[in-house]
C-alpha positions in Angstrom: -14.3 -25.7 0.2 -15.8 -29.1 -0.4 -16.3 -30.6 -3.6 -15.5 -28.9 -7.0 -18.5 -27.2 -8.5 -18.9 -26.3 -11.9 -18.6 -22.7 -12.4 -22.0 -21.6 -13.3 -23.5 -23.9 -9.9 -24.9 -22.1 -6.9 -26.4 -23.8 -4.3 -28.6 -22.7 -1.4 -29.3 -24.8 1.9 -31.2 -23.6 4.6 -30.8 -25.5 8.2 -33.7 -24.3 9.4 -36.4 -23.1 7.2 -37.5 -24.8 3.9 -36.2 -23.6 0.6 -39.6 -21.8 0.3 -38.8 -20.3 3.4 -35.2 -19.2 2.3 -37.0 -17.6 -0.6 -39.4 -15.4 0.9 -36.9 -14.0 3.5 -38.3 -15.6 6.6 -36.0 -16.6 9.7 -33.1 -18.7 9.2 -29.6 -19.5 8.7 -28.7 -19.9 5.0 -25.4 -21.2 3.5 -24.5 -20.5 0.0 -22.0 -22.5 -2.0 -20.2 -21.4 -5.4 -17.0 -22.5 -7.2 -14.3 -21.0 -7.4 -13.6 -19.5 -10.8 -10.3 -21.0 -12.6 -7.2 -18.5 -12.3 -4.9 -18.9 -14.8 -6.0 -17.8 -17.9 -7.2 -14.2 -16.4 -3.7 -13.7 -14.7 -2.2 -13.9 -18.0 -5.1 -11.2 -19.8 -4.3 -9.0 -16.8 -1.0 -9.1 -17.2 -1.0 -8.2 -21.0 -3.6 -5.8 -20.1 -1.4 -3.9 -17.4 1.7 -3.7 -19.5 -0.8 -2.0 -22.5 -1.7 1.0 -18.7 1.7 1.2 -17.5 3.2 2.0 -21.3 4.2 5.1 -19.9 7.1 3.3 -18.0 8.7 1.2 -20.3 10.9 -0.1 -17.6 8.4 -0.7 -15.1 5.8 -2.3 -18.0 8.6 -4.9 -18.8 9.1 -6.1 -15.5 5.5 -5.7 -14.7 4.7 -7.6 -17.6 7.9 -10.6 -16.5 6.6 -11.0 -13.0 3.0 -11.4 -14.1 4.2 -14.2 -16.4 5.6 -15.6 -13.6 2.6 -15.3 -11.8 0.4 -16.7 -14.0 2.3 -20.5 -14.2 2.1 -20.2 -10.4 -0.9 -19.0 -9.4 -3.4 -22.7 -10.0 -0.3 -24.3 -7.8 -1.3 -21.7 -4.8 -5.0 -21.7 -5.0 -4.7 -25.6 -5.1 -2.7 -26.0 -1.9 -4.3 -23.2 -0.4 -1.6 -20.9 0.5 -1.7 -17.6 1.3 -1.1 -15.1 -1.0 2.7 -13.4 -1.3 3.3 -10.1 -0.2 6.0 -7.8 -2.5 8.6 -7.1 0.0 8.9 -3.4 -0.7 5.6 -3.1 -1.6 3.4 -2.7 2.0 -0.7 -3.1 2.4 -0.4 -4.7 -1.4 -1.2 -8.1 -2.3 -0.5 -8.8 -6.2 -1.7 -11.4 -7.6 -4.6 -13.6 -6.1 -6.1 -13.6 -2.4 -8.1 -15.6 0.0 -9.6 -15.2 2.7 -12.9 -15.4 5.2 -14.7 -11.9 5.9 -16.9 -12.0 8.7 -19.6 -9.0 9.0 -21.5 -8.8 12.1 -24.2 -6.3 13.2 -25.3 -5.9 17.1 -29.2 -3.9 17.0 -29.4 -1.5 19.9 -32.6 -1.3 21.4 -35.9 -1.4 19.0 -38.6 0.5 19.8 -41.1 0.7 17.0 -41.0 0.4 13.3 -37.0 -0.5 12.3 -35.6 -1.6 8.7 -32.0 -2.4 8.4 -30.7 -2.4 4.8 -27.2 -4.8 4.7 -24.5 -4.8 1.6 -24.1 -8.6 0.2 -20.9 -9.0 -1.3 -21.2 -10.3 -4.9 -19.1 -12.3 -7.7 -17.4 -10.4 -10.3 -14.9 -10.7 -12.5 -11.9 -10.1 -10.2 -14.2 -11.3 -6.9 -15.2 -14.9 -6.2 -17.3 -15.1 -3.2 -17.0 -19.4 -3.0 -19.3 -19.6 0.1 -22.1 -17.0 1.9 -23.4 -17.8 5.0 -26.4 -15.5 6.6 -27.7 -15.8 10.4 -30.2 -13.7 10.7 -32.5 -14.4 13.4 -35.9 -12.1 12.0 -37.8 -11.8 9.1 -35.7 -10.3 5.9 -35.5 -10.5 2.2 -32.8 -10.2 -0.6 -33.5 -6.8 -2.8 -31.7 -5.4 -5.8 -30.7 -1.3 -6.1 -32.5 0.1 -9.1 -28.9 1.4 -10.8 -26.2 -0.8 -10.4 -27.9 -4.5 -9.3 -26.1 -4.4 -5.6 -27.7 -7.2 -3.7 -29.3 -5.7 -0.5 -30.7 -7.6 2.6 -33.7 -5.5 4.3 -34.4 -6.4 8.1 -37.5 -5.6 10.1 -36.7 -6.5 13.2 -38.5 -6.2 16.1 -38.9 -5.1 20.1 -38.1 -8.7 20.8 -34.7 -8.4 18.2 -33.4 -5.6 20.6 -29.2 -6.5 20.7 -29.6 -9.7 19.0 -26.6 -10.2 16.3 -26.6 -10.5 12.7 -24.0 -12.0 11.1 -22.4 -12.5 7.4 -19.9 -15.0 6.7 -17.9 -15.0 3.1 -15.2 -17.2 1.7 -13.6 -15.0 -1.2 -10.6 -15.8 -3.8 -10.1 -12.1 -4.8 -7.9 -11.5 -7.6 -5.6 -8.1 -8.4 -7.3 -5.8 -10.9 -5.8 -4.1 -13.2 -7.6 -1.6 -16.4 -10.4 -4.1 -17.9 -12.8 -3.4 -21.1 -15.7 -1.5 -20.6 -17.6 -3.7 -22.4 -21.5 -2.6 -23.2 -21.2 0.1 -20.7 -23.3 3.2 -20.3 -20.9 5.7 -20.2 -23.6 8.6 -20.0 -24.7 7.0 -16.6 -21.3 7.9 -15.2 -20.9 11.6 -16.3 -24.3 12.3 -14.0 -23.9 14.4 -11.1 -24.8 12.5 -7.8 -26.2 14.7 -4.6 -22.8 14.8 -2.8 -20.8 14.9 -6.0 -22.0 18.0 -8.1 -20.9 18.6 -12.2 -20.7 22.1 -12.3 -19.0 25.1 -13.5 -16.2 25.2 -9.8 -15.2 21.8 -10.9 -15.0 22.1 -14.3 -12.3 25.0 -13.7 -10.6 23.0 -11.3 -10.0 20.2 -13.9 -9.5 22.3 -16.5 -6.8 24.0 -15.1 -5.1 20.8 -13.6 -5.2 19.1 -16.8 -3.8 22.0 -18.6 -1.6 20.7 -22.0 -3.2 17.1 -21.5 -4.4 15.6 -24.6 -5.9 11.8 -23.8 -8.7 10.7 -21.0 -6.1 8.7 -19.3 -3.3 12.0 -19.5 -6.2 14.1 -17.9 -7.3 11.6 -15.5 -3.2 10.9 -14.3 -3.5 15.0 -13.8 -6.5 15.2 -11.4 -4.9 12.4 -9.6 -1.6 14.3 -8.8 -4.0 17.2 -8.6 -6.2 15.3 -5.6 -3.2 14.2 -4.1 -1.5 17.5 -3.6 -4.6 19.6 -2.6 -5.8 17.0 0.0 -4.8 15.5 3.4 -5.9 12.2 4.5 -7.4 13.3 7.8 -10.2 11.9 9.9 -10.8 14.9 12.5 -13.6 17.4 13.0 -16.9 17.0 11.2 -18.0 16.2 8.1 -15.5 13.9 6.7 -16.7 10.5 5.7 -20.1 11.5 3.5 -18.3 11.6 0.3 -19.0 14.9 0.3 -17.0 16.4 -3.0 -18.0 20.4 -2.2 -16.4 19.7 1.4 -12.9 17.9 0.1 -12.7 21.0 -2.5 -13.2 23.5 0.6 -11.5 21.7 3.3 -9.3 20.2 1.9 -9.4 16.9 4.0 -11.3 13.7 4.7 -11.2 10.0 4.4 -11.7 7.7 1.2 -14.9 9.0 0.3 -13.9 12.4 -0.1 -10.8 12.3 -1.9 -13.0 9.8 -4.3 -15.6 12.2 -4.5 -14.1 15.0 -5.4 -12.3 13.1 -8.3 -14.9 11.6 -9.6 -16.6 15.2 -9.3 -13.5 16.2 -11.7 -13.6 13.7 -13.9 -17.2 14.0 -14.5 -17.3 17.5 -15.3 -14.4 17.4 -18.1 -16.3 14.3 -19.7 -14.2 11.6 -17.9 -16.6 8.8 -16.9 -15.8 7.8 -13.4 -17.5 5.5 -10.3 -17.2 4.6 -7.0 -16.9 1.6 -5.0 -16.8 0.4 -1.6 -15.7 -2.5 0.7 -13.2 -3.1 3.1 -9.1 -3.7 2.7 -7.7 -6.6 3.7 -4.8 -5.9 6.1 -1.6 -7.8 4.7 0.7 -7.5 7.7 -1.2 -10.2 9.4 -3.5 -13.1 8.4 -6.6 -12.7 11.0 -8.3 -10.0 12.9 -10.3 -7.3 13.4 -10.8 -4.6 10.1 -11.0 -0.8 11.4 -13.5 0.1 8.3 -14.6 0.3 5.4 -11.9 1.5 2.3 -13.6 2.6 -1.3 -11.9 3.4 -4.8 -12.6 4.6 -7.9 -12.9 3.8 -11.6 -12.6 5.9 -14.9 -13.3 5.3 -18.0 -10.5 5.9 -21.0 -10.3 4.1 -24.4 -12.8 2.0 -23.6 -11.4 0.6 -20.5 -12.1 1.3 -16.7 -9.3 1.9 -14.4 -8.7 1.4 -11.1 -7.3 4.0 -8.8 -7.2 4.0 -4.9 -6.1 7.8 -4.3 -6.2 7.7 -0.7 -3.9 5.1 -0.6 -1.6 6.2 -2.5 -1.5 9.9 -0.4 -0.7 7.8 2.5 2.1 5.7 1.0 3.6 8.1 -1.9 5.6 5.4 -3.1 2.9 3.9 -4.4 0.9 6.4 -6.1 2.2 5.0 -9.7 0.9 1.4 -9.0 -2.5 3.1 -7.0 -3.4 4.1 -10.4 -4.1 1.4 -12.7 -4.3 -1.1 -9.5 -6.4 -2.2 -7.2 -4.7 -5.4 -5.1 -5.9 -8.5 -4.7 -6.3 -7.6 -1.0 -9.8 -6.0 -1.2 -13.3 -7.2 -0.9 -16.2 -5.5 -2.1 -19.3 -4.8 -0.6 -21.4 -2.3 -3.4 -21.1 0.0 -6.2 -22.7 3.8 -6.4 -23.7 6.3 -4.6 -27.6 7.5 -4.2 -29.3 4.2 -4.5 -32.6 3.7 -5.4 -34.4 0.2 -3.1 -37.4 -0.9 -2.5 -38.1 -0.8 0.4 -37.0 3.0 0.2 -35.7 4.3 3.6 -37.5 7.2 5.2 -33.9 9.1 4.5 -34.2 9.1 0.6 -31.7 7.0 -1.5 -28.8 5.6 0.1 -25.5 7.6 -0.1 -23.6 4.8 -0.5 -23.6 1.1 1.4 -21.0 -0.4 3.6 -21.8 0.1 7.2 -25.8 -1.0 7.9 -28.4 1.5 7.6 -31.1 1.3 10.4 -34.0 4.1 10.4 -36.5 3.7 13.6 -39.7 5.3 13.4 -37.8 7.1 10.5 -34.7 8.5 11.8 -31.4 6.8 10.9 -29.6 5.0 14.1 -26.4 4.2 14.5 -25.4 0.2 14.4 -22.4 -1.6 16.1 -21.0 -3.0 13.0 -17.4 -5.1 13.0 -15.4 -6.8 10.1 -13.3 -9.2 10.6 -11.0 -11.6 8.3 -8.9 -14.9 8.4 -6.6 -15.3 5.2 -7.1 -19.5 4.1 -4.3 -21.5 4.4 -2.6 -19.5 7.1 
């Protein structure tokens, strides 16, 4: 990763445009560099900070709590020798602890005929997400925009007739670390109780999560409810039409869909008994294998309970029952996120109206939204 940085360092080098030129947007291939963020002292806050989640399982908090500890006076020795990160035996698709790997996102533009924009997710540093390294090849004019709601960096394309199948490209280097519940810090709780176009507050919901939560008392006791209760009504199934919008009315009626829907409809739940709850959306890192292709995009959800936001990845854990306790609470390390929110607000604005949410490109020609061929791809460092 070349030499250490200090944490609050970013660098950009162009290697063929000027910096001006890297600025404005213009053609070029641009390499960002960042340090990586020192791991130690957040394994241990997440550690306390999932024994406080799981308190419901003493048993499982204790051992939680002994295996993070252990964690936490190993994890600068495997980020320092660059090893991959450690699979739980019993535990499959999860990677605890800390992750690290290239992410390769590559976009081939069919034919342009007219006016195009492309809008582009860039992945960004967070608190549990270190994106050490960004390289962009994107051979047409573009520039770097910000949603109006939740600050997602956005890359708008205009290519052009001459752009027709040329390949755009994305390369990360991420250290991704396992998130557990957080503090909510300054957060505008009234931002997440809004209804969203595909995911309705309303008097159906409200019922629904009424009824499901029957007897609870707490946010997080509710929340754990419409959980089981979005488990049991739904099936994880990709067939038909419709699926895949994030659509909460649809998962409610159908009963079925992928990621976005069984996310939708709890957040839908959530929102209309008071529960603060979001959505995000990137890709999963398979942890079977250490390179490869990605199938597609994954997304999760937060809510928001004495004043900290949990994770919870509920189509996950309806494929893999075993792991519905650790789904909520967790997220693993073996994720990389690409935006937050639905319905966001850029400028440029596409023809289509805000964007339902951003992981796969969005291309409108002449105003009418065409479909991309868009593949992920990963390599975990040090494998």
């Amino acid at each position: 990763m070349g030499a250490p940085f200090r944490r609050d360092m970013f660098v950009a080098r162009s290697f063929s445009k000027s910096p001006s030129s890297v600025r404005s947007g213009m053609k070029g291939r641009v390499v960002f560099h960042g340090a990586p963020t020192e791991l130690g002292f957040m394994c241990l806050v997440e550690a306390i900070n999932r024994s406080r989640l799981t308190a419901l399982s003493i048993r499982h908090c204790i051992h939680s709590l002994f295996n993070r500890a252990i964690r936490f006076l190993t994890v600068p020795v495997i980020f320092l020798s660059s090893v991959p990160a450690i699979r739980a035996a019993n535990n499959p698709g999860i990677v605890k602890g800390t992750d690290q790997f290239e992410f390769v996102y590559r976009v081939k533009l069919p034919e342009i005929k007219g006016q195009a924009r492309v809008w582009i997710p860039l992945a960004k540093t967070d608190a549990f997400q270190t994106v050490t390294e960004e390289e962009l090849n994107i051979p047409m004019k573009w520039e770097k925009v910000h949603d109006r709601d939740y600050g997602n960096d956005i890359c708008v394309l205009y290519p052009q007739p001459d752009d027709s199948g040329k390949a755009i490209e994305v390369k990360y280097r991420v250290v991704r670390r396992e998130k557990a519940a957080y503090p909510a810090g300054n957060t505008d709780a009234a931002r997440y109780l809004r209804p969203e176009r595909l995911v309705p507050v309303n008097e159906t919901f409200r019922t629904l999560a009424q009824k499901a939560a029957a007897g609870k008392t707490s946010d997080l006791e509710r929340a754990k409810a419409l959980y089981d209760h979005v488990i049991g009504r739904m099936r994880y199934d990709k067939s038909g039409t419709g699926w895949g919008r994030g659509d909460a009315v649809y998962a409610c009626d159908v009963r079925t869909g992928n990621c976005s829907d069984f996310h939708a409809y709890f957040i839908a739940l959530a929102r209309s008994i008071g529960i603060p709850a979001r959505f995000a959306i990137g890709a999963t890192i398979p942890a079977d294998r250490n390179e490869g292709t990605i199938d597609g995009y994954h997304c999760w959800a937060e809510f928001l309970a004495n004043g900290r936001w949990v994770p919870v990845d509920i189509s996950e854990a309806w494929k893999n029952p075993k792991l519905a306790d650790y789904y909520f609470g967790h997220n693993p390390a073996n994720r990389f996120e690409l935006t937050k929110g639905r319905d966001l607000v850029v400028d440029p604005e596409p023809a289509s109206g805000p964007i339902n949410f951003l992981a796969y490109p969005l291309l409108e020609m002449n105003g009418q939204v065409i479909k991309t061929e868009t593949t992920f791809k990963f390599r975990r460092i040090g494998a």
